[in-house]
PDB file of N, CA, C and O in Angstrom:
ATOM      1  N   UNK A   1     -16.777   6.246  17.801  1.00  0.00           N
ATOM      2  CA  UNK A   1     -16.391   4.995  17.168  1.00  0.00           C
ATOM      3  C   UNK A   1     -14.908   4.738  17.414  1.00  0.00           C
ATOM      4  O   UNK A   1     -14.102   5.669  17.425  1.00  0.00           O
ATOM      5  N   UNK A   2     -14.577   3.550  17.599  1.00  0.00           N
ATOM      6  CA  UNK A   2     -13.390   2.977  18.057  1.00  0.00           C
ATOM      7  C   UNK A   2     -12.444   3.469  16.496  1.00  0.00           C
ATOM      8  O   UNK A   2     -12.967   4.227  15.680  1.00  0.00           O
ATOM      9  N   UNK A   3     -11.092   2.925  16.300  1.00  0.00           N
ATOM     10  CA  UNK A   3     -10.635   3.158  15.466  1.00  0.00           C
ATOM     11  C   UNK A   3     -10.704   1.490  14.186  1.00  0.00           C
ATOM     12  O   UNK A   3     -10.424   1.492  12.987  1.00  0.00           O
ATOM     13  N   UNK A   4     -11.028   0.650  14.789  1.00  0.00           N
ATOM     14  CA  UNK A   4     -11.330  -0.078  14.384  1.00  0.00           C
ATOM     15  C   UNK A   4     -13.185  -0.348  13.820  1.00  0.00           C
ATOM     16  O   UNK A   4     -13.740  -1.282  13.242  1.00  0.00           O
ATOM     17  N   UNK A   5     -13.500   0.519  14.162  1.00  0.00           N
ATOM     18  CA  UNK A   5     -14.819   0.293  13.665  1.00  0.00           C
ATOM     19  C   UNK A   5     -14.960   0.955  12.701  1.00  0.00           C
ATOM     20  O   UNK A   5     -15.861   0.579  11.951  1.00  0.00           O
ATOM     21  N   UNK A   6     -13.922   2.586  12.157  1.00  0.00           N
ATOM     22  CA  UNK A   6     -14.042   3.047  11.343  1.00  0.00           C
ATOM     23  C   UNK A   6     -13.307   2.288  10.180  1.00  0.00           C
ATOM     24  O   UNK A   6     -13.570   2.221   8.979  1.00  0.00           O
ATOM     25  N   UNK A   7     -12.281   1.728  10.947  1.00  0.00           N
ATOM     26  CA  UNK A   7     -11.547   0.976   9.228  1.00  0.00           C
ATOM     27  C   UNK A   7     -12.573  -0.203   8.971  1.00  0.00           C
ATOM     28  O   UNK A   7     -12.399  -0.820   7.920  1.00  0.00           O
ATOM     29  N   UNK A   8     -13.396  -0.515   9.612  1.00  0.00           N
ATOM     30  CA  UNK A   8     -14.434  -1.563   9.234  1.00  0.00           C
ATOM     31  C   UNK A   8     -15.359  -0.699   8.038  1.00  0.00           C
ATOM     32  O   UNK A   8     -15.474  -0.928   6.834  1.00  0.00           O
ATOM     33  N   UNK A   9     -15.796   0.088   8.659  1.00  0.00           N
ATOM     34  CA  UNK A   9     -16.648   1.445   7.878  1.00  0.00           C
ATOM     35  C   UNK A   9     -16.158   1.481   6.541  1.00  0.00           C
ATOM     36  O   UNK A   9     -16.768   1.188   5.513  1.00  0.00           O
ATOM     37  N   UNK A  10     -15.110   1.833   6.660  1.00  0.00           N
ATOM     38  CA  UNK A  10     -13.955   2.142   5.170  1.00  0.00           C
ATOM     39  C   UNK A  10     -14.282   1.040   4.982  1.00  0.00           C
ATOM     40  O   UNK A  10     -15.231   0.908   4.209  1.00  0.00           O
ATOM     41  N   UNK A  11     -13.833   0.106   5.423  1.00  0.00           N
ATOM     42  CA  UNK A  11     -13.863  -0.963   3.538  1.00  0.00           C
ATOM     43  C   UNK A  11     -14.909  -1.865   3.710  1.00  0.00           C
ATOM     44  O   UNK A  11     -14.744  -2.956   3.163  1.00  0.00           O
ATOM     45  N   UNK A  12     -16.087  -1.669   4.414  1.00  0.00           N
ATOM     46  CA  UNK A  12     -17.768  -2.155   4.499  1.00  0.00           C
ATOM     47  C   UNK A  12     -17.835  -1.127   3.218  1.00  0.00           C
ATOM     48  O   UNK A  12     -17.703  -1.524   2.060  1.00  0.00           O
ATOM     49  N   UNK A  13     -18.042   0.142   3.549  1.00  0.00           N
ATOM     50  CA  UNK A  13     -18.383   1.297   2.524  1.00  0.00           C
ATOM     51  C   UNK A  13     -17.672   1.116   0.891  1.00  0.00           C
ATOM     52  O   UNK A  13     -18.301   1.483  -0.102  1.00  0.00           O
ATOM     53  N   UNK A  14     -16.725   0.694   0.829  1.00  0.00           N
ATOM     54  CA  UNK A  14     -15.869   0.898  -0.188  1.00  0.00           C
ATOM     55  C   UNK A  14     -16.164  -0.174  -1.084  1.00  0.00           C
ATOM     56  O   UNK A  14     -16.087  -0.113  -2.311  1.00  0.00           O
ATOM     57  N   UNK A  15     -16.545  -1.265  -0.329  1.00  0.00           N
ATOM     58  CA  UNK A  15     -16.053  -3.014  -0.624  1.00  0.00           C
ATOM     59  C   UNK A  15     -16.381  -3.437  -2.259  1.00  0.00           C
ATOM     60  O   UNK A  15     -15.964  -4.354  -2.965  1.00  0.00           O
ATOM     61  N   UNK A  16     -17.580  -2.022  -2.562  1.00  0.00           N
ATOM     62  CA  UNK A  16     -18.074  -2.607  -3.932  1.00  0.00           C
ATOM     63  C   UNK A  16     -17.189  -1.749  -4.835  1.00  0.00           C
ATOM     64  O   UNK A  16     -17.214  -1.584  -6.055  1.00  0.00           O
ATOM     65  N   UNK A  17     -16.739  -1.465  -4.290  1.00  0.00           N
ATOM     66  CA  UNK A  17     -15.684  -0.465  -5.425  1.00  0.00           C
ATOM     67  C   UNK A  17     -14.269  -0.911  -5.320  1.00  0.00           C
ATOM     68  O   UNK A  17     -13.570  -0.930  -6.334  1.00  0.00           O
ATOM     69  N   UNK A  18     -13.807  -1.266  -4.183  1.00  0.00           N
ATOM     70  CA  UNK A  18     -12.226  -1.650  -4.098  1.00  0.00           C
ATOM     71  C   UNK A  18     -12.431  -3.365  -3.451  1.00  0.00           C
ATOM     72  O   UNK A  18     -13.046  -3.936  -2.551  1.00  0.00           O
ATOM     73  N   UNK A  19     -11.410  -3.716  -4.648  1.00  0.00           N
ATOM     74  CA  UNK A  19     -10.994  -5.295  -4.598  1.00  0.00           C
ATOM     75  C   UNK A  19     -10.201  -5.558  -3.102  1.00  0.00           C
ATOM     76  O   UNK A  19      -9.959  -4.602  -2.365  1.00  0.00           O
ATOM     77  N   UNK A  20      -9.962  -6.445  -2.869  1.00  0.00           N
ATOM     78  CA  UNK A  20      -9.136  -6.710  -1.933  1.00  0.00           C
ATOM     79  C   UNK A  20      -8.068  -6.517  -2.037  1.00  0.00           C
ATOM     80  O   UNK A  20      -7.419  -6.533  -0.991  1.00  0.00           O
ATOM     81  N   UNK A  21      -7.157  -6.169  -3.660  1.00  0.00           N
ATOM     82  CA  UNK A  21      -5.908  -6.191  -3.826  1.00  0.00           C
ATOM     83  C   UNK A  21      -5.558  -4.587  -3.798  1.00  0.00           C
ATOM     84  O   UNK A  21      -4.536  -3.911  -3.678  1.00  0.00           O
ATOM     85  N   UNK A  22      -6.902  -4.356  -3.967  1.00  0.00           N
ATOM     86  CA  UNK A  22      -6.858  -2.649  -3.435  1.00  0.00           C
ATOM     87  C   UNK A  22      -6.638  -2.262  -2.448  1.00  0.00           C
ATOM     88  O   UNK A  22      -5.901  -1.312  -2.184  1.00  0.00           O
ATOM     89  N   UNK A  23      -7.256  -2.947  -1.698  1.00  0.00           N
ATOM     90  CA  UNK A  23      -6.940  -2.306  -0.087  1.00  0.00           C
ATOM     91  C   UNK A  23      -5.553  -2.341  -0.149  1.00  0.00           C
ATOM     92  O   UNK A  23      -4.993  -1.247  -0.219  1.00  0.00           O
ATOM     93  N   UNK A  24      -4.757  -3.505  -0.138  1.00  0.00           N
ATOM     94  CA  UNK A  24      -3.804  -4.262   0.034  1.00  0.00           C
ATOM     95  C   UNK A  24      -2.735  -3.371  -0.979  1.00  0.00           C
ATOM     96  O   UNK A  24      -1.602  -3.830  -0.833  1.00  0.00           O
ATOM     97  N   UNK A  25      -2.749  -2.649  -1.602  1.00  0.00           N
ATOM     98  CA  UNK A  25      -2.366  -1.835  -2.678  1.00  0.00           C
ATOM     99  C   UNK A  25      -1.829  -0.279  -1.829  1.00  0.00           C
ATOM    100  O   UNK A  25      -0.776   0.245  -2.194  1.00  0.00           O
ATOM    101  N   UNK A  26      -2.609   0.308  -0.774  1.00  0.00           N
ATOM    102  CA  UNK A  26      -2.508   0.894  -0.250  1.00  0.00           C
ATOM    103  C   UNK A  26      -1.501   1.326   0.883  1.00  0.00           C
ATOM    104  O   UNK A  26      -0.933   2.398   1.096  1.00  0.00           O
ATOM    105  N   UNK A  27      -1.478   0.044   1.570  1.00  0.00           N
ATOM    106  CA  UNK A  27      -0.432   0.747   2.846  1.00  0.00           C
ATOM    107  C   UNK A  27       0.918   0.117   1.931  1.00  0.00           C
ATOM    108  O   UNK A  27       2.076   0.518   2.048  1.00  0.00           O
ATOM    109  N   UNK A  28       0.594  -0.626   1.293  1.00  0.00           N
ATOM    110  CA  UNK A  28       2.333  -1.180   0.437  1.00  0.00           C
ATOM    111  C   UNK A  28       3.169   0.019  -0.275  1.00  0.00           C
ATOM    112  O   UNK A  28       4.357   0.087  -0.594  1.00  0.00           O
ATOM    113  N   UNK A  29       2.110   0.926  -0.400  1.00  0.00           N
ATOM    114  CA  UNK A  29       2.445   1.955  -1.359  1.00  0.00           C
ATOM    115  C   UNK A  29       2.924   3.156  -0.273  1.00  0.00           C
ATOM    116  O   UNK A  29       4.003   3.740  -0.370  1.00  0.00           O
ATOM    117  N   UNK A  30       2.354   3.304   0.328  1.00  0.00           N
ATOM    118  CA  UNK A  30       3.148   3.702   1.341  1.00  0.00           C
ATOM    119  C   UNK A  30       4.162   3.893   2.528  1.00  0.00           C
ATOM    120  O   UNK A  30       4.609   4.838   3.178  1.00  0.00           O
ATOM    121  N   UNK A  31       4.318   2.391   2.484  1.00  0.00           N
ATOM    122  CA  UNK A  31       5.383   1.647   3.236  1.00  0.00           C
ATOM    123  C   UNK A  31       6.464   1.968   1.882  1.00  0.00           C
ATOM    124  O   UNK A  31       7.549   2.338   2.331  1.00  0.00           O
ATOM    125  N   UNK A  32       6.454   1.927   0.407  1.00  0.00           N
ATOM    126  CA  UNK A  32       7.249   1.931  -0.424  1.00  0.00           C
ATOM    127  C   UNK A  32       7.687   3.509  -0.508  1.00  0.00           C
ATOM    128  O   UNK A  32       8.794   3.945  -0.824  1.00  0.00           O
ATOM    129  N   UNK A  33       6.810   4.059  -0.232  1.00  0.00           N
ATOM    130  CA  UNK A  33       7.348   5.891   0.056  1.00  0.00           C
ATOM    131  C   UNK A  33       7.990   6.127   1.056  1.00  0.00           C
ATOM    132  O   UNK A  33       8.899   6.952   1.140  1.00  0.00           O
ATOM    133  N   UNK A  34       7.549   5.374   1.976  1.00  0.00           N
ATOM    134  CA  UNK A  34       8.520   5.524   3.407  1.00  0.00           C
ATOM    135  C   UNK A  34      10.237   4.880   3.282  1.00  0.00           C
ATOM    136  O   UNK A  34      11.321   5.387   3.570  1.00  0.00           O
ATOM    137  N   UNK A  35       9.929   3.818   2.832  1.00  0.00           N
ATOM    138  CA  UNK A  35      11.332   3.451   2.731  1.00  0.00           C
ATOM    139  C   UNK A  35      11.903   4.031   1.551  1.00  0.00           C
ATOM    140  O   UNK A  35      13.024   4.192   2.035  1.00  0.00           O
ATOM    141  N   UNK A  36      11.989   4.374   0.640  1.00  0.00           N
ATOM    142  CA  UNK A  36      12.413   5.519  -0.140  1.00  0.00           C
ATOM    143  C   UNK A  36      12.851   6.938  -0.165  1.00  0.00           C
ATOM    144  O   UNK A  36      13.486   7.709  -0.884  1.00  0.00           O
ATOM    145  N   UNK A  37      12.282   6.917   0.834  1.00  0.00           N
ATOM    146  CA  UNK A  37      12.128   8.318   1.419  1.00  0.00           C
ATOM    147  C   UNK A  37      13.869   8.318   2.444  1.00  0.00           C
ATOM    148  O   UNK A  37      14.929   8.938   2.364  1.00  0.00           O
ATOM    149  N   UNK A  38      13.205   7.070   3.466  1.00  0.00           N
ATOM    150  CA  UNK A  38      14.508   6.551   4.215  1.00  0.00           C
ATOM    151  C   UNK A  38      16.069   6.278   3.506  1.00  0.00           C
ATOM    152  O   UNK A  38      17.135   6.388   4.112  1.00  0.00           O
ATOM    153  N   UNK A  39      15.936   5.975   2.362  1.00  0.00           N
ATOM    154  CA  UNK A  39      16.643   5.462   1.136  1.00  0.00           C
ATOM    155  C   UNK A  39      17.441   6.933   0.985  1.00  0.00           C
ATOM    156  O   UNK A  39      18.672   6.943   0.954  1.00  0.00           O
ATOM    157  N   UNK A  40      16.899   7.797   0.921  1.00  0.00           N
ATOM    158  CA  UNK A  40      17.739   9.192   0.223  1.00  0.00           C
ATOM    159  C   UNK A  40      17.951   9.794   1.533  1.00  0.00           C
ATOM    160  O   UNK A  40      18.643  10.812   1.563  1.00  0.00           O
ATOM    161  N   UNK A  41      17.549   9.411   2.446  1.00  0.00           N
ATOM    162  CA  UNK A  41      18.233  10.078   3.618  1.00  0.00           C
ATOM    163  C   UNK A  41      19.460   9.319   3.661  1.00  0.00           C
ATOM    164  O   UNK A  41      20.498   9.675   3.102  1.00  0.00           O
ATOM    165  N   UNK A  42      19.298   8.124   4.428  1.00  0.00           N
ATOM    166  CA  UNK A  42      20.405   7.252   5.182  1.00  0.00           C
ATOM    167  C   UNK A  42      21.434   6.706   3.921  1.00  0.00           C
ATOM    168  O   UNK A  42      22.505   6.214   4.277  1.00  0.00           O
ATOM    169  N   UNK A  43      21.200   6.765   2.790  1.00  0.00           N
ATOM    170  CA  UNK A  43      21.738   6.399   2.240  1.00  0.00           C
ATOM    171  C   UNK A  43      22.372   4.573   2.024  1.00  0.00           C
ATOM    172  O   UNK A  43      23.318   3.936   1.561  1.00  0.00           O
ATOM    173  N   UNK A  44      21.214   4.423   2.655  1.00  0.00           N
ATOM    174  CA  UNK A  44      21.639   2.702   2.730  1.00  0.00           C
ATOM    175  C   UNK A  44      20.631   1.997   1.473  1.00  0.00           C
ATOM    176  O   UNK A  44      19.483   2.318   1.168  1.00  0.00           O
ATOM    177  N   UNK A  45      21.412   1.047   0.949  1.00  0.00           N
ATOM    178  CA  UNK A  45      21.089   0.098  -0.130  1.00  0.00           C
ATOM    179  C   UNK A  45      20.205  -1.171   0.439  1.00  0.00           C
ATOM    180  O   UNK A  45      20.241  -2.193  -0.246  1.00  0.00           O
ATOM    181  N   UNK A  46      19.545  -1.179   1.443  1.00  0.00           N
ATOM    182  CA  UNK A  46      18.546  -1.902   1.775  1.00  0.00           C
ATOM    183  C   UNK A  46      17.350  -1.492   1.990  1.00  0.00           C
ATOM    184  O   UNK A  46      16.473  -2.280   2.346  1.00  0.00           O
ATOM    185  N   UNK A  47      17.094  -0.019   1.784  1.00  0.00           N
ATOM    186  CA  UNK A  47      16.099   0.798   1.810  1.00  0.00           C
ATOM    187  C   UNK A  47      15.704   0.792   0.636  1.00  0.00           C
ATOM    188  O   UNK A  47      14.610   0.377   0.255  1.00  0.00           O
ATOM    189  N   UNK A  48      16.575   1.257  -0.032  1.00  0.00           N
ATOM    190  CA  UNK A  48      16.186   1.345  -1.715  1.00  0.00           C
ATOM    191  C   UNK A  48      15.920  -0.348  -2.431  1.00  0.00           C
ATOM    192  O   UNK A  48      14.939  -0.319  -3.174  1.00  0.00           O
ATOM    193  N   UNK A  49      16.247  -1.051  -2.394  1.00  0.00           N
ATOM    194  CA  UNK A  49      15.627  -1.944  -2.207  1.00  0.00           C
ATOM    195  C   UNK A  49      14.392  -2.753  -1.785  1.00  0.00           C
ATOM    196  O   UNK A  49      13.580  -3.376  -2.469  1.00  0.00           O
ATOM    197  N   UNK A  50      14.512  -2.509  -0.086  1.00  0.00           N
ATOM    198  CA  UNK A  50      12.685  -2.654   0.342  1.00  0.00           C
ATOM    199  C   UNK A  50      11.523  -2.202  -0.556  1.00  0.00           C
ATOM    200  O   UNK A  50      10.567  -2.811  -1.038  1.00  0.00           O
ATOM    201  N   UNK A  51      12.004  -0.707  -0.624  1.00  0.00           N
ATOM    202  CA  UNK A  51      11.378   0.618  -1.403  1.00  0.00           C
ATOM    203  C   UNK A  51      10.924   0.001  -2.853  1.00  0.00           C
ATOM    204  O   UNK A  51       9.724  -0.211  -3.031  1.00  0.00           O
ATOM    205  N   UNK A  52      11.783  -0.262  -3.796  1.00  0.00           N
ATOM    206  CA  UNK A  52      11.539  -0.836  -4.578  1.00  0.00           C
ATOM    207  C   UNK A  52      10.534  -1.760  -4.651  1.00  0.00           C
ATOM    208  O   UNK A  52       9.514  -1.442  -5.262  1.00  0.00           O
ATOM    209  N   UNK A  53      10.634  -3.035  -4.058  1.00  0.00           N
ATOM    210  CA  UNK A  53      10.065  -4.068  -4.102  1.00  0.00           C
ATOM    211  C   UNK A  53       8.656  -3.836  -3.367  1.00  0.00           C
ATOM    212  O   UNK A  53       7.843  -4.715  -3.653  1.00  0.00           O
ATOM    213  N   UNK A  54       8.207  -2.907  -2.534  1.00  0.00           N
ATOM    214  CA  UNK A  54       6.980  -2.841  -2.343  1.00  0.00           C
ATOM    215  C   UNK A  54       6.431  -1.631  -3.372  1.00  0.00           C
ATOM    216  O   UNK A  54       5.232  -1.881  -3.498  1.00  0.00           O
ATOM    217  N   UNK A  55       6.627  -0.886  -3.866  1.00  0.00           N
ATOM    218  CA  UNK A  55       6.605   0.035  -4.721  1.00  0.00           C
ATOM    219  C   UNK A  55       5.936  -0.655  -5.911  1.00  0.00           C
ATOM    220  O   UNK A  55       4.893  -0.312  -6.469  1.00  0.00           O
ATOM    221  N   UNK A  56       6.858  -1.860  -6.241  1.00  0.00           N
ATOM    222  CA  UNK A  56       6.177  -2.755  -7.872  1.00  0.00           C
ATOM    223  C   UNK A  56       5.456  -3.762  -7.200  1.00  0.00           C
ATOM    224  O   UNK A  56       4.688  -4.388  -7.930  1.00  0.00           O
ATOM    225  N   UNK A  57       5.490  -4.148  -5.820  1.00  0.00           N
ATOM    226  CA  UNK A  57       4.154  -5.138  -5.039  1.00  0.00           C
ATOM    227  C   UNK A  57       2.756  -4.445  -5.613  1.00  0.00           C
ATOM    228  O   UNK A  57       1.888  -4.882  -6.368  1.00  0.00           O
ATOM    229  N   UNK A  58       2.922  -3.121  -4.895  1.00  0.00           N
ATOM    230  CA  UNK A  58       1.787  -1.852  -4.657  1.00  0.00           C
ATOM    231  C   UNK A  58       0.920  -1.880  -6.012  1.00  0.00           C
ATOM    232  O   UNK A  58      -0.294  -2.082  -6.012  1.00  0.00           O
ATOM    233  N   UNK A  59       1.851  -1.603  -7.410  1.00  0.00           N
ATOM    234  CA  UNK A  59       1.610  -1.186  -8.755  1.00  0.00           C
ATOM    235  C   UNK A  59       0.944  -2.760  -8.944  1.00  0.00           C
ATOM    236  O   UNK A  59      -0.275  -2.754  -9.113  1.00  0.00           O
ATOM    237  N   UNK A  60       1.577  -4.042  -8.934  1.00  0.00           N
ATOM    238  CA  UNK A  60       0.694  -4.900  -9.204  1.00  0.00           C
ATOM    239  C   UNK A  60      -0.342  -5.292  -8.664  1.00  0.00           C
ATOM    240  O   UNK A  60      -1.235  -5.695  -9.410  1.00  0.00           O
ATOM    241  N   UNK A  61      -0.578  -5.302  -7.066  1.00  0.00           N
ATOM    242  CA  UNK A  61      -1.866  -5.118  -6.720  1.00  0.00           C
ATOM    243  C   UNK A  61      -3.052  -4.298  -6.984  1.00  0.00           C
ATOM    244  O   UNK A  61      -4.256  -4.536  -6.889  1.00  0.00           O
ATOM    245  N   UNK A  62      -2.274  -3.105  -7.399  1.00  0.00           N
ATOM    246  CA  UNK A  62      -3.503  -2.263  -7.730  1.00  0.00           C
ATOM    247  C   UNK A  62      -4.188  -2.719  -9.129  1.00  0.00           C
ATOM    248  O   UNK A  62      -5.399  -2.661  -9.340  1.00  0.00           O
ATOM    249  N   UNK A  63      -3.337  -3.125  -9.935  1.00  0.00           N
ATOM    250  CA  UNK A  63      -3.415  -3.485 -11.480  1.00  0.00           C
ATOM    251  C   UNK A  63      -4.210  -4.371 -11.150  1.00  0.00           C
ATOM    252  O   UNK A  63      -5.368  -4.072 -11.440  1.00  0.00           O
ATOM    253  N   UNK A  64      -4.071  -5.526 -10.572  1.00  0.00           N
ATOM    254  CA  UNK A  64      -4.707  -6.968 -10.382  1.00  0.00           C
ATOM    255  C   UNK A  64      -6.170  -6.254 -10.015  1.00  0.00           C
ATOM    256  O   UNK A  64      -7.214  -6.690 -10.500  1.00  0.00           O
ATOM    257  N   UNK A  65      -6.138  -5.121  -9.114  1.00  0.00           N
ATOM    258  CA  UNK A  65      -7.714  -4.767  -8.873  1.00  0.00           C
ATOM    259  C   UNK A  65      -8.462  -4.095  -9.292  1.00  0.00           C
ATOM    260  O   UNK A  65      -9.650  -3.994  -8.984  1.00  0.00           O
ATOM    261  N   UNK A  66      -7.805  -3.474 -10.143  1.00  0.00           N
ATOM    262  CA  UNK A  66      -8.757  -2.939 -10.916  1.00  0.00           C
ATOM    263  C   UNK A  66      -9.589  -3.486 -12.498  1.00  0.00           C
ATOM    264  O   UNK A  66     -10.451  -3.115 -13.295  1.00  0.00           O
ATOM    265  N   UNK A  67      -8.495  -4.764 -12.213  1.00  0.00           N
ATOM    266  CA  UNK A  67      -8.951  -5.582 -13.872  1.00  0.00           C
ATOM    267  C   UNK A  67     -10.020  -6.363 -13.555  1.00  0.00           C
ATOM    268  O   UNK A  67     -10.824  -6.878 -14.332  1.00  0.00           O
ATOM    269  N   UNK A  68      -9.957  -6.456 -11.607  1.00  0.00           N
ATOM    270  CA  UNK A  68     -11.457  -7.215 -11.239  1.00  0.00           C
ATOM    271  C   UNK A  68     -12.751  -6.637 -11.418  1.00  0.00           C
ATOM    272  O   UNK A  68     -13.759  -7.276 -11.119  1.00  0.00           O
TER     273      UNK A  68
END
């Protein structure tokens, strides 16, 4: 299977359990670890920032999906 047929798989399989804001909840949350992460390395104030703001994106999407 291609790699695209499995992320089809994943959220064909999932779809009745995770909202869309779920999915969507996911790589934000990890894009928010990454730049955070970047944040205490480099020490730059636009990391911690990014970081932030997808971090409380992440937390409200997930919230929004699970109240669905």
């Amino acid at each position: 299977m291609t790699q695209n047929a499995l992320l089809y798989a994943f959220i064909i399989g999932t779809g009745r359990f995770m909202s869309t804001f779920n999915i969507i909840a996911i790589p934000f949350f990890l894009l928010g670890m990454i730049m955070l992460a970047l944040a205490a390395t480099q020490k730059q104030q636009t990391y911690l920032l990014l970081g932030g703001v997808f971090m409380a994106s992440s937390l409200v999407n997930a919230v929004i999906g699970l109240s669905m």
